[in-house]
N, C-alpha and C positions, 0 to 999 in steps of 0.2 A: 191680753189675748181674748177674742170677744166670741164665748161660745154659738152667739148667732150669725155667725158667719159660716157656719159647718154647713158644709152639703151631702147631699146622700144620693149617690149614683143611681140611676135607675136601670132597671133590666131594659136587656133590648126591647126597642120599638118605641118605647115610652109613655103606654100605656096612661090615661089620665089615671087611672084607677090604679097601677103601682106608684106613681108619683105621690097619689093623696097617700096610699100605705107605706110610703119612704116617711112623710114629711111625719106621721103616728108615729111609728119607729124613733124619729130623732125626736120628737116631743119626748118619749118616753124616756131616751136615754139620758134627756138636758135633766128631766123630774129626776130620776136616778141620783145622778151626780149631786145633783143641789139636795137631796136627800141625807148622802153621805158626806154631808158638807166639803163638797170637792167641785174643782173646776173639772175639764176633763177635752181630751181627743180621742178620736178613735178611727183606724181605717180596717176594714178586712175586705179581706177577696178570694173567689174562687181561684184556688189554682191552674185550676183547666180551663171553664169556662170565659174568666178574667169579669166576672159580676161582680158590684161592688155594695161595700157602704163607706158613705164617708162621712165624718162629721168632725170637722176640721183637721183632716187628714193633711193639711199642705202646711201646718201652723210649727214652727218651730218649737221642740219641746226640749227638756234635757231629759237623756238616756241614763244617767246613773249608770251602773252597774248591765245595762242592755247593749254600752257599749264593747260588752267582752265577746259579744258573736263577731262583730269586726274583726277583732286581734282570735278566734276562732280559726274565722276563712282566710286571713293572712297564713296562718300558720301550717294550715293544711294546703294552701294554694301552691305555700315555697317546697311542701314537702313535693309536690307534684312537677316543680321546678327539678327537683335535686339540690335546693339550698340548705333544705333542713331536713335531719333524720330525728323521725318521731320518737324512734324509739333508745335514741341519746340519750344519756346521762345527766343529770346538773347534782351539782353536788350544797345541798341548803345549808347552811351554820347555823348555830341555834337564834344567833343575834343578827340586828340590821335589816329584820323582815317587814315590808309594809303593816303597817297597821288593820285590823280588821275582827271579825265577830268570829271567822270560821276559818275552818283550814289551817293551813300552813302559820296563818297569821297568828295562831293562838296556840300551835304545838310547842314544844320547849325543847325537843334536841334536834340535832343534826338529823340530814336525811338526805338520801340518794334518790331520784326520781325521773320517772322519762318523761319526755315530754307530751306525750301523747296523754298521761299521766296528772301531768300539772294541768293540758288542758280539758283534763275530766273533771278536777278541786274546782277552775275556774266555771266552771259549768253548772257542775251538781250544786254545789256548797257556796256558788259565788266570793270563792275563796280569792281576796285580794293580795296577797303576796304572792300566787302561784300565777295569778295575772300580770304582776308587775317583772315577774320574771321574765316571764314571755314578751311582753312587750319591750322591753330593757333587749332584749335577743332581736327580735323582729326591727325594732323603731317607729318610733309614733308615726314619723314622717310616712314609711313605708306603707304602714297601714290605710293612712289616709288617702294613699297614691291608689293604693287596691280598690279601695270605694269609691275614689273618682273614677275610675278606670272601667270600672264596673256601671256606668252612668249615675250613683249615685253620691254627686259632688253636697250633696245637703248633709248626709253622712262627717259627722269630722271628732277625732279624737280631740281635745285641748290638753292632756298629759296624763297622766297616771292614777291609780289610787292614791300612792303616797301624796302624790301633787295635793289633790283634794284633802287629807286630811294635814299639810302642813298649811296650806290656806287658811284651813281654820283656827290652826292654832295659833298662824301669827294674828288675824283677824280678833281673835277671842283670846290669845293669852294660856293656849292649852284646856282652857273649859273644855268640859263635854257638852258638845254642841246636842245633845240629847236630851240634857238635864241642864236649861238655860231656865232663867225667870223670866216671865212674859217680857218684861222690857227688852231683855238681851235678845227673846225670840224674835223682838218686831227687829232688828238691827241683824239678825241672823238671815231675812228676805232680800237684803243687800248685799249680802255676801256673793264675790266676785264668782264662787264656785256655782251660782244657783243662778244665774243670771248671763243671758247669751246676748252677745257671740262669745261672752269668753268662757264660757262652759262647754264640756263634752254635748254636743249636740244631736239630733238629725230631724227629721217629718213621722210621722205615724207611717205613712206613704212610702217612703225611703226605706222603711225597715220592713213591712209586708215586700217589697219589693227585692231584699236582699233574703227573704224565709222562701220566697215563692222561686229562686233562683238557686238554694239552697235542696230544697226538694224538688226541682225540674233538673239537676245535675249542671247546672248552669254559670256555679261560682267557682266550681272546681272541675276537678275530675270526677268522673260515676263512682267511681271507690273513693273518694276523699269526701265527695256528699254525702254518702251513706256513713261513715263516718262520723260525722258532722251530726248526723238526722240522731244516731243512736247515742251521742252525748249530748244530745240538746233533752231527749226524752227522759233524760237521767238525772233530771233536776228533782231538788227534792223537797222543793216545797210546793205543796197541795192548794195553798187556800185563797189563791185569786183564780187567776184565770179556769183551774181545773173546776173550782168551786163553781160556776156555769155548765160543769157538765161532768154529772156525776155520774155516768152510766159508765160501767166498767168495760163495755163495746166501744164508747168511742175513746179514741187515744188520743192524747196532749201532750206535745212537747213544746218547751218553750223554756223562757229566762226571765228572773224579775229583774227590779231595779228600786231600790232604793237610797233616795236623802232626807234632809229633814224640808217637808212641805213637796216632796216629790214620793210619786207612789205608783208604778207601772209595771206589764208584765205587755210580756208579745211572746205568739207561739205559731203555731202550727195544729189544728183541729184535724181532724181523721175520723170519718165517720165508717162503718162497715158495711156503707152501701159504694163507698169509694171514692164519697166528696174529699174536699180536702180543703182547708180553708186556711189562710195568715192573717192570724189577729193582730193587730198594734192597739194596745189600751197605755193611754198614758195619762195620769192623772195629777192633777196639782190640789190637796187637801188643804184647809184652811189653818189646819193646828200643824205642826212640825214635829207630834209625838209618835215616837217609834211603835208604837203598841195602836192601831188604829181599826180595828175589825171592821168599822164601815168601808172604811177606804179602801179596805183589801177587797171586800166582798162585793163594792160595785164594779170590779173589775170584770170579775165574773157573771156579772147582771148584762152589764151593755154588750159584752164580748157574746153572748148568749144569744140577744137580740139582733147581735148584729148578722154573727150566724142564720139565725131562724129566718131574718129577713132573704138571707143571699140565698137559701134553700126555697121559699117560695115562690122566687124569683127569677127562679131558671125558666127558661127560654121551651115551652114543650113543640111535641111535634117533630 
């Protein structure tokens, strides 16, 4: 995927003078990423105004774990249906949980939980067993129908967490695809899970699109987005996207996503003049180590810029 094929929308009218300051912007943000030895996309957009930035916003990427906002508005769409009650019951065993770092997936007894519940773990904590739950309830298939339905056919699950960590182990023999030796690392870029169409997928574009739908009231019902808006804010990790905007005024909610050689966050920016912006930052880093502070922290760099661009960019008058 070839980062100079990114484009960067420009404000109304077309301005030669916002063009050359689009075309700075994406300079800057390609220096960035080659900085933090990372490939990269990125799309954002005014909520309201619908200004853009693009930079390879239409490029197929893998979602990781950004695919839980999907199985999200699934779950709150069917509440809105009358198919599902949120605040139901599942009853978890100690044993048989998706694999995972957080949550449910690393607790050790039994546990009784609502659903609206499991999808706060899947949220805040990126907790994979509390997702695999839900999705096991809902159906991938379903989900998928949701996001075509919704115009975004680019959007598409390919199976579960569990799915993805049993890939690996028949792939690798049970390694920890974390702790590979460079050789195994280069043969880990092959791997069926990282590699599209048969990976969890969608566009940068796709998922600003389904954030900007999410906070317009637009994916669900007005109370099922609000919802939505206040578990998405409730994530609890600081240090990509939010790291771009440390001002305790403006709010960030959003979701990361990680694999190995994959590194992304997408959110929702709020400024307390009233902007309101859908970041998609998706990155592909060169090294596949879990511990990556460049790679997190350009997240926050282009996400930032991209921002700043779409704010000087408004249309006056």
């Amino acid at each position: 995927m070839e980062e100079s094929r990114a484009r960067v929308g420009s404000p109304p009218g077309g301005r030669v003078g916002a063009r050359v300051e689009a075309e700075l912007v994406r300079c800057r943000v390609a220096e960035a990423f080659a900085a933090a030895g990372s490939g990269g996309f990125v799309h954002a957009v005014d909520i309201d105004s619908g200004v853009q930035f693009e930079y390879g916003a239409d490029e197929a990427v893998l979602l990781a774990s950004v695919c839980k906002i999907p199985v999200l508005v699934e779950l709150y769409a069917r509440s809105d249906e009358g198919t599902v009650d949120l605040s139901g019951r599942v009853h978890v065993p100690e044993g048989g949980r998706s694999p995972g770092p957080t949550g449910l997936s690393v607790m050790l007894d039994p546990i009784d939980v609502s659903l609206r519940d499991l999808a706060y773990w899947m949220m805040s904590v990126s907790d994979n067993a509390a997702t695999d739950i839900l999705c096991d309830l809902l159906g991938i298939d379903a989900i998928n129908a949701r996001m075509s339905g919704l115009g975004l056919k680019e959007v598409r699950l390919e199976g579960t967490c569990r799915d993805i960590y049993a890939a690996f182990d028949e792939e690798f023999g049970g390694a920890d695809v974390l702790d590979l030796s460079d050789t195994q690392a280069e043969r880990l870029r092959a791997s069926r899970v990282l590699h599209i169409p048969s990976a969890t997928r969608g566009t940068p574009r796709s998922i600003t699109a389904l954030l900007s739908m999410i906070w317009r009231n637009q994916a669900a019902s007005a109370k099922a987005c609000a919802a939505m808006r206040r578990i998405l804010g409730l994530q609890v990790w600081p240090h990509r996207l939010r790291s771009g905007f440390p001002d305790d005024a403006v709010a960030v909610a959003g979701k990361t996503g990680t694999l190995p050689f994959v590194r992304n966050e997408v959110g929702v920016v709020e400024y307390p003049d009233g902007g309101r912006y859908a970041v998609a930052v998706f990155t592909c880093p060169h090294s596949p180590a879990y511990v990556n502070p460049p790679a997190d922290a350009v997240i926050g760099t282009v996400a930032r810029a991209a921002v700043d661009y779409i704010r000087a960019a408004q249309p006056t008058g």
